[in-house]
N, C-alpha and C positions, 0 to 999 in steps of 0.2 A: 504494500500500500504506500501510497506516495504521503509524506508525511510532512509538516514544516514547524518545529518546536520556536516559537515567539515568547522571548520572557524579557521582564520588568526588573530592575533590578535597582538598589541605593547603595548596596553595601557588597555584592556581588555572590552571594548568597544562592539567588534565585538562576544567577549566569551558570555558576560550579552545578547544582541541578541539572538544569538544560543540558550542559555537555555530560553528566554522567547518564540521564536518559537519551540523547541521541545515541552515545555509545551501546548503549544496552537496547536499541532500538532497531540499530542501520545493520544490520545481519539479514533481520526479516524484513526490513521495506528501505525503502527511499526515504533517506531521511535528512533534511535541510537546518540548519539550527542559526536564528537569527536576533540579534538583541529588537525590541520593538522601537529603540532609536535609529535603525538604519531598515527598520520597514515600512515600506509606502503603503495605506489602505490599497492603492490603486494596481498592487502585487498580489492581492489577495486572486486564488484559481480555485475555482470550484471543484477541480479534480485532485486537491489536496484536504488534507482534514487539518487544524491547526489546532495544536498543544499549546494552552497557554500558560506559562508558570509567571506567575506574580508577587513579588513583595508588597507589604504596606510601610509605608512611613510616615512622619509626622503625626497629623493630628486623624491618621485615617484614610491617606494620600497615596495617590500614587508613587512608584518611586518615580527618580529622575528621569531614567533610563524608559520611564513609557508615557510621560505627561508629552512629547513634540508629537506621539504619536497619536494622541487623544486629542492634541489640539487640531491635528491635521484631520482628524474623522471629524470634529466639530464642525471643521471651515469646509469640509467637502461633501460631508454628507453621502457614503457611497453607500450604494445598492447593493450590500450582502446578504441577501435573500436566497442565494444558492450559496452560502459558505456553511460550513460547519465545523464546529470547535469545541475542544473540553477545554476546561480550567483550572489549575494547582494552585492555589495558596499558600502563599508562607508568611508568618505571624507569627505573633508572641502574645498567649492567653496575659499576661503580668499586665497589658494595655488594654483592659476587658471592653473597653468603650468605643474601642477602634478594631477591635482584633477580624487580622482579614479583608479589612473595609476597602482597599487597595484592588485586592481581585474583584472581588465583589463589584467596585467601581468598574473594572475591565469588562466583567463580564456582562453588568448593564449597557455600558455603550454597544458593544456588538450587538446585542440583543436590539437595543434603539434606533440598528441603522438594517435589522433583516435578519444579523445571524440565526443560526442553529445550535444550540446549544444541547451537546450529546452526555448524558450523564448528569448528575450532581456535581456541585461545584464540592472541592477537598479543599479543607481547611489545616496544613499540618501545621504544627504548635511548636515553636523552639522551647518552650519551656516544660515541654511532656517528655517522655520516653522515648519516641518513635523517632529514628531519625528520618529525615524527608524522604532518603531514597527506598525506603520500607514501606513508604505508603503510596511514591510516585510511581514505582514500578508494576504493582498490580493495577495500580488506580489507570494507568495508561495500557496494561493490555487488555484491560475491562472497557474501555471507552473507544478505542482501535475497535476489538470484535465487534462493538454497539455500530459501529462507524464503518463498516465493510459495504453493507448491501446501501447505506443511506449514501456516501459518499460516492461510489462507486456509479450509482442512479445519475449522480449532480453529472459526471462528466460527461 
């Protein structure tokens, strides 16, 4: 499956993720791995599925690494009504007011301009047990098989 992993990143956290899941990904599919500051909406292909791994910062924010890219879905407004995307979360429960609020933001603008939203969004916790890639790996070939016949339909 043609794949393209999109992540958010303040602290680079969310980057070290992204490239241990493409590694653990690009065996069985095509897999592309892009920070969301060097992605154009206008790149988005409906014959890919997009993994999106997200940080939150501040007050519940985006991080750095995905606000130009939020600003440019703002000012362009594109038609992803044929895209589909899962979502990874990274947080810290210690900021109960915000925790997550980052992806969660990602995940609503996609949704606001068409996307497809395959699965539930995962919320991993830095301050739990699990480390991220314990929850990102199943959590991504859970959302892949969901994403087979839907994605596959788009191209």
């Amino acid at each position: 499956m043609k794949l393209a992993i999109l992540y958010g990143t303040e602290t680079g956290n969310a980057e070290m993720l992204a490239e241990d899941l493409t590694a653990e990904l690009e065996g069985a599919n095509e897999v592309d791995c892009h920070n969301l500051a060097d992605f154009a909406p206008a790149d988005f292909a409906p014959d890919t599925f997009y993994l999106l791994i997200c940080s939150t910062y501040g007050d519940g924010e985006l991080p750095a690494s995905a606000q130009p890219f939020a600003e440019v879905m703002e000012a362009e407004k594109p038609d992803l009504s044929a895209i589909h995307f899962a979502i990874f979360g990274m947080g810290d429960s210690e900021y109960d007011e915000t925790f997550n609020h980052g992806p969660k933001r990602l995940a609503e603008l996609m949704a606001a301009h068409g996307a497809n939203q395959i699965g539930d969004r995962i919320a991993h916790d830095a301050s739990g047990a699990d480390m991220a890639e314990d929850l990102a790996f199943p959590w991504a070939e859970a959302v892949i098989e969901m994403a087979q016949d839907t994605v596959g339909e788009a191209a």
